[in-house]
C-alpha positions as CSV (number, residue, x, y, z in Angstrom):
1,X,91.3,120.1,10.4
2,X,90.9,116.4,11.2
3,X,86.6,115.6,9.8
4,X,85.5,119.4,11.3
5,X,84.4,119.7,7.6
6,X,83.0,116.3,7.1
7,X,79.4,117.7,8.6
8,X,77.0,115.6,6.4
9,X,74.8,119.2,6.5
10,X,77.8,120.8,4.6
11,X,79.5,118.1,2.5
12,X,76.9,115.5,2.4
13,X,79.4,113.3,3.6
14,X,79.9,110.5,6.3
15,X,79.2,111.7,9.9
16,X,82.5,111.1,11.7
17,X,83.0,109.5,14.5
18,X,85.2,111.4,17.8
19,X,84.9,108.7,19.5
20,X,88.4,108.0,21.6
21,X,87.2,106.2,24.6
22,X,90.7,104.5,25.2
23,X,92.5,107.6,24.0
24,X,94.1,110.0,25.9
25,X,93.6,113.6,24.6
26,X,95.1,116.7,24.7
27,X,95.1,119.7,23.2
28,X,97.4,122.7,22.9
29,X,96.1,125.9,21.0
30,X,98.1,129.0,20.4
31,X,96.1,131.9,22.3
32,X,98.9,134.7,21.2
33,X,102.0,134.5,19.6
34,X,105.3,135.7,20.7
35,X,106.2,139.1,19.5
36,X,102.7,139.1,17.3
37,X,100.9,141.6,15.9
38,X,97.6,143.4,17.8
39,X,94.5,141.9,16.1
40,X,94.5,145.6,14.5
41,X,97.7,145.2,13.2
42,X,97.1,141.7,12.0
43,X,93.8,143.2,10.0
44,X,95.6,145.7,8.5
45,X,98.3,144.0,7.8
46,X,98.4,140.4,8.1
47,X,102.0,138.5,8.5
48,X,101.6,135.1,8.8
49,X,104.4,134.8,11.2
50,X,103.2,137.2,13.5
51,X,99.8,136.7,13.5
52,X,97.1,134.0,14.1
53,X,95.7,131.4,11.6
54,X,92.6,129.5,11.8
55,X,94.2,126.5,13.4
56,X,93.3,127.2,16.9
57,X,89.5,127.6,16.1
58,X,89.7,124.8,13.7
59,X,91.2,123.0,16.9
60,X,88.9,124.3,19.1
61,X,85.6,123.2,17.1
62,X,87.4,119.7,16.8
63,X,88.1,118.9,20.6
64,X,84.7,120.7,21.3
65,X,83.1,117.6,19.4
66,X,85.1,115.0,21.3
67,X,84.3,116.5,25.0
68,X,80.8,116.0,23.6
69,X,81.0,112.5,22.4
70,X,82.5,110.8,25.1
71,X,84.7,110.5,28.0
72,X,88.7,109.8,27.0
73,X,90.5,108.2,29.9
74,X,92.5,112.0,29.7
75,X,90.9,115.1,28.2
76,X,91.9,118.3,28.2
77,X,93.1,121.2,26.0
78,X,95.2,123.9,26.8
79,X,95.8,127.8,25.7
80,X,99.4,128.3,24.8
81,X,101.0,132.4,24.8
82,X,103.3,133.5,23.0
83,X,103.8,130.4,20.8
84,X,106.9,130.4,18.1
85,X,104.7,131.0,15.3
86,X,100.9,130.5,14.2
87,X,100.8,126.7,15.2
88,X,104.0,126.9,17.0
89,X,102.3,126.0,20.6
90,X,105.2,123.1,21.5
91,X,108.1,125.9,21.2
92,X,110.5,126.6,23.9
93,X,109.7,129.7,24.5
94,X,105.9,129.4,24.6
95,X,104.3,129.1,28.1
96,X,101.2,126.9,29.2
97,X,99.9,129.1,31.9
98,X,98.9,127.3,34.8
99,X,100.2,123.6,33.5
100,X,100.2,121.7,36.3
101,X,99.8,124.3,39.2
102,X,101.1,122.2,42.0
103,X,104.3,121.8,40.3
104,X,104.6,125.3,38.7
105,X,101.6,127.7,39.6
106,X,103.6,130.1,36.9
107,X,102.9,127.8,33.7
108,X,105.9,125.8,32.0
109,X,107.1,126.0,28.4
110,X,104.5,124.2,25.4
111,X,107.6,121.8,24.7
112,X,108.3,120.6,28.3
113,X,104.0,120.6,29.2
114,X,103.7,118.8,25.7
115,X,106.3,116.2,27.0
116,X,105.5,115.7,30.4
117,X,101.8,115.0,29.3
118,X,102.8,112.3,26.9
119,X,105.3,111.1,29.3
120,X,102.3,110.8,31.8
121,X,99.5,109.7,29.4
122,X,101.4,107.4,26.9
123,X,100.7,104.1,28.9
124,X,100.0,100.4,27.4
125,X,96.9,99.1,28.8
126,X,97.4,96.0,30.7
C-alpha cells in the first residue's frame, strides 16, 4: 500500500513524505463484508471473496501516518459494512454507518457517501 513499506528502518529506503496539505482526504475501509465469513470461518477456511484481506489495515496504517503529518483541508476515514467484496467499500450495497448524520442518521451506501464526498471536496482553489 501506497510508501507503508518504504520505512527507511525496514527497507533502508527514502522516508516518504504524507504530506497533503492542499489535499482533501478520505478514506473508506471495509469493516465486514456482505454475506462474509466469521473470522473463525475465514481461519479455517479462507475465501477470498468472503473474507477480509489486508487492505483495510494496510489502509489504516497509511491514513494513520497522514492524520499525523499534517492537517488536509478534509480528513477523514470511514468504516464501511458489508462491502461487495474484500476492497469492495464503494458497492451499492455497502453502508457507511453514520455518513453524514444530519442528512441520514442511518448511514448511506459506500458508492453514493463515496460520491457525495468527492462531489463536496473536489473544488479548484481560487
Amino acid at each position: 500500500m501506497q510508501s507503508i513499506v518504504d520505512q527507511p528502518s525496514v527497507s533502508g529506503g527514502p522516508v516518504p513524505t504524507f504530506s497533503y496539505t492542499a489535499t482533501a482526504m478520505s478514506g473508506w475501509l471495509c469493516r465486514s463484508i456482505k454475506g462474509g465469513y466469521t473470522q473463525a470461518q475465514c481461519a479455517a477456511n479462507y475465501d477470498p471473496d468472503l473474507c477480509p484481506n489486508n487492505s483495510s489495515p494496510q489502509g489504516e496504517i497509511f491514513y494513520a501516518q497522514i492524520g499525523q503529518s499534517n492537517s488536509p483541508p478534509h480528513y477523514d476515514v470511514y468504516a464501511v459494512d458489508s462491502c461487495g467484496g474484500p476492497e469492495g467499500s464503494a458497492s451499492k450495497s455497502s453502508n457507511v454507518p453514520g455518513y453524514n448524520p444530519s442528512q441520514n442518521p442511518n448511514g448511506i451506501s459506500g458508492f453514493n457517501a463515496v460520491t457525495q464526498d468527492m462531489t463536496l471536496q473536489c473544488t479548484h482553489p481560487h
